[in-house]
C-alpha positions in Angstrom: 0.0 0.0 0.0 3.4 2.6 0.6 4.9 1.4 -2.4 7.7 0.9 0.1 8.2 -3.0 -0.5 6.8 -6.1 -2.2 5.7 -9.3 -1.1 6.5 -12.6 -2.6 6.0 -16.7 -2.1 6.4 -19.7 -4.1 7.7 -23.5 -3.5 9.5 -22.7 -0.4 6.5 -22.5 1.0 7.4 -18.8 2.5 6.0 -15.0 2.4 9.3 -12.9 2.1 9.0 -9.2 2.1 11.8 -6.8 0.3 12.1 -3.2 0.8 12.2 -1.4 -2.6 14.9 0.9 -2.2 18.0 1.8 -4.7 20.3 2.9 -2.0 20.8 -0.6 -0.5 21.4 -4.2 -0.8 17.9 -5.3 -1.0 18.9 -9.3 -0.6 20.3 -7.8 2.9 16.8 -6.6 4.3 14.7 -9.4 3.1 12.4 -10.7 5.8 10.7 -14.4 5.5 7.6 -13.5 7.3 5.7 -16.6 7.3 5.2 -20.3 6.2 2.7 -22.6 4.9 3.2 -26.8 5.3 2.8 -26.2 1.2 3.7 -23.8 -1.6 2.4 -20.2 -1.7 -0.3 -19.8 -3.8 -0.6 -15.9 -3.8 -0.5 -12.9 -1.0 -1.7 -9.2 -0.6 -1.3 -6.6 1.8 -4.4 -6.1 3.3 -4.5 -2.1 3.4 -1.6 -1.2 5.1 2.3 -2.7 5.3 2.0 -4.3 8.7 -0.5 -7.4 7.7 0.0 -9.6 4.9 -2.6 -12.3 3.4 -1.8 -15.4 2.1 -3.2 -18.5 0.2 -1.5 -21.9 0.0 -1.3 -25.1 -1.8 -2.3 -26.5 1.7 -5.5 -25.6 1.5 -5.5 -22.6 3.7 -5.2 -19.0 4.0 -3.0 -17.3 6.5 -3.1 -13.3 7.9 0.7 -12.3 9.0 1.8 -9.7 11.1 4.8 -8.5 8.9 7.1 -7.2 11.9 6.7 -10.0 14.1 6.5 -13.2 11.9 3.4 -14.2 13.6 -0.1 -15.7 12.1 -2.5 -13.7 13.2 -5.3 -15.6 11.5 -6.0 -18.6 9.8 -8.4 -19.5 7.2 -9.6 -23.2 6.5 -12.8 -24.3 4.9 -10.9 -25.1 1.5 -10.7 -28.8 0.5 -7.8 -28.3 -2.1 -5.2 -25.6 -2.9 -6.1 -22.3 -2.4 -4.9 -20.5 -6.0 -6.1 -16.6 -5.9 -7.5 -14.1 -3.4 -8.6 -10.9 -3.7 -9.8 -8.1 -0.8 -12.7 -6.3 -0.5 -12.6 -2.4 -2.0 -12.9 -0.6 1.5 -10.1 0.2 3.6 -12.3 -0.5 6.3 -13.4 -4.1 5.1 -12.7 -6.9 6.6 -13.6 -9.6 3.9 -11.7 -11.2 1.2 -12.5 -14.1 -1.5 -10.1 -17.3 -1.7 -10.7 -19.3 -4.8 -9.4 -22.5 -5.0 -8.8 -26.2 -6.8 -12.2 -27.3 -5.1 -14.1 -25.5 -7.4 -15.0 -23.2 -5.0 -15.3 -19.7 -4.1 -15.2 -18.6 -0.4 -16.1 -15.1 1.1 -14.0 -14.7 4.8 -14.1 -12.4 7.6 -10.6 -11.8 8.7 -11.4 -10.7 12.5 -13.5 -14.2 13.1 -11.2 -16.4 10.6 -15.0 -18.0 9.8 -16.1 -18.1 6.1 -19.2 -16.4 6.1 -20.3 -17.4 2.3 -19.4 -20.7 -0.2 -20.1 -20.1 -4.3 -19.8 -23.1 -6.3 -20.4 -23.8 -9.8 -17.1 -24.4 -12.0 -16.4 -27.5 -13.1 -12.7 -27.1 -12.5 -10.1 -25.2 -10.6 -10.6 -21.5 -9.9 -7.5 -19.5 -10.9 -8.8 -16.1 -10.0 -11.1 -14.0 -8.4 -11.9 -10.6 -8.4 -14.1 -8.5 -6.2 -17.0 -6.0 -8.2 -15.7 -2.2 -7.7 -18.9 -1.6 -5.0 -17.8 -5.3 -3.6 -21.4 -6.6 -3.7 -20.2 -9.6 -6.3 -17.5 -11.5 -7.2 -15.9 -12.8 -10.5 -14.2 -16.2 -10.1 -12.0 -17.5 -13.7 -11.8 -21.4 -13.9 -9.6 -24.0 -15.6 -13.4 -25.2 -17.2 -12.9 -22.3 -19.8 -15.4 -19.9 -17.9 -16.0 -16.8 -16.0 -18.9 -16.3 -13.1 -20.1 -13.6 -11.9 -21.5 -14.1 -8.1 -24.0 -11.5 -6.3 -22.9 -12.0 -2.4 -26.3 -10.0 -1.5 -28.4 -12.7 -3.0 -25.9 -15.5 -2.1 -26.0 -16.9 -6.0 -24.3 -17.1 -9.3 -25.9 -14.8 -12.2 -24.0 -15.1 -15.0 -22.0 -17.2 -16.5 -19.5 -16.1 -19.2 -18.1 -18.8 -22.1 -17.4 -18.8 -25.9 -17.5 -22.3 -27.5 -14.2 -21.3 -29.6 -12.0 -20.7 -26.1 -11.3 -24.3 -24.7 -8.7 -22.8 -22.4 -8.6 -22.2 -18.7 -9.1 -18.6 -17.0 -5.8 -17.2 -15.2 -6.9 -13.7 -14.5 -10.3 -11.6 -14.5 -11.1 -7.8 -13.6 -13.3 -5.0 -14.1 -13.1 -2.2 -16.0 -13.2 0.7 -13.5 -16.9 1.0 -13.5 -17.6 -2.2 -13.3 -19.4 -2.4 -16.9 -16.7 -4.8 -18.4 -15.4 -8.1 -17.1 -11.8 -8.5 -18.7 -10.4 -12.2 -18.4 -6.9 -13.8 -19.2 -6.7 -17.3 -20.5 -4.1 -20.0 -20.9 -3.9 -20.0 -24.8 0.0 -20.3 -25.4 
C-alpha cells in the first residue's frame, strides 16, 4: 500500500518481504515472514504494510503480522489448494475471497477467521477471483474455460461467461473501473 516493499511466495512455502529501495542491498533486508506446510499460492497486503494475506497449496489461508512473523489468523474451509484471493474495495473491510482447486469460491471475515459465504459452480479449478468495484459480487476464472459472476447479497451465481471457440482455462479476471466490463486472461499459449 506505501509502495515501500513487495511481497513474494512460491515453492519454499514462504512469504518474504523486500524493501524497494535503490540505495541498498535489498537481498540484505529481506524478511521471511511466514510459512505454509505447502507452496504459496498468492499474498496481498491487506491495506496497510504491517499485515499480509496469504493463500497456499495447503488448502489454507493465512493473515501475517509482517514485523513479528506471527499468524494472526488462519483461514480453512478449503478442500484443495487455495490458487487466488482478492480483498474487498474498502479500507475498512474486513472480507476477502479465496478461490481455489475445489471449485470453489469462499467469502472470509478476517477478524473471526470464519467463512461467512461458499459459491460453487465451476467445473474445475478456480485460478482467479476478483471482487466488483462496489464489492457486492464476485468474479471467479476457472480452468473449465469460464467466467462467473456471483452476487454476495443474493448469495447466488448470475451469470455465466463462455465462448464455445476458447477451450482454455481462465488465469486472470477484472473490471473495467466501473464495473461495466469483465476482462479475463486465458491460458492459450
Amino acid at each position: 500500500p506505501t509502495g515501500t516493499m513487495v511481497a513474494c511466495g512460491g515453492l519454499d512455502n514462504k512469504v518474504t518481504v523486500y524493501p524497494l529501495s535503490f540505495d541498498e542491498d535489498v537481498t540484505q533486508k529481506k524478511k521471511a515472514v511466514g510459512t505454509h506446510t505447502s507452496y504459496m499460492s498468492c499474498c496481498t497486503f491487506p491495506y496497510s504494510d504491517q499485515q499480509i494475506l496469504t493463500g497456499s497449496g495447503d488448502s489454507t489461508c493465512a493473515l501475517w503480522d509482517v514485523e513479528s512473523g506471527m499468524m494472526l489468523q488462519s483461514f480453512h474451509g478449503h478442500q484443495g489448494d487455495v490458487m487466488a484471493l482478492d480483498l474487498a474495495p474498502s479500507e475498512t473491510g474486513n472480507t476477502f475471497v479465496s478461490g481455489g482447486c475445489d471449485k470453489m469460491a469462499l467469502i472470509w471475515d478476517m477478524r473471526t477467521g470464519q467463512c461467512v459465504q461458499t459459491f460453487e459452480g465451476h467445473e474445475s479449478d478456480i485460478n482467479t477471483v476478483k471482487f466488483y468495484p462496489s464489492g457486492d459480487a464476485i468474479a471467479t476464472g476457472s480452468d473449465d474455460a469460464t467466467c462467473r459472476l456471483f452476487d454476495l447479497r443474493a448469495d447466488r451465481e448470475i451469470a455465466v461467461y463462455t465462448k464455445e471457440s476458447i477451450i482454455f482455462g481462465v488465469n486472470s479476471v477484472d473490471f473495467s473501473v466501473r464495473g461495466r466490463l469483465l476482462f479475463a486472461g486465458y491460458n492459450d499459449y
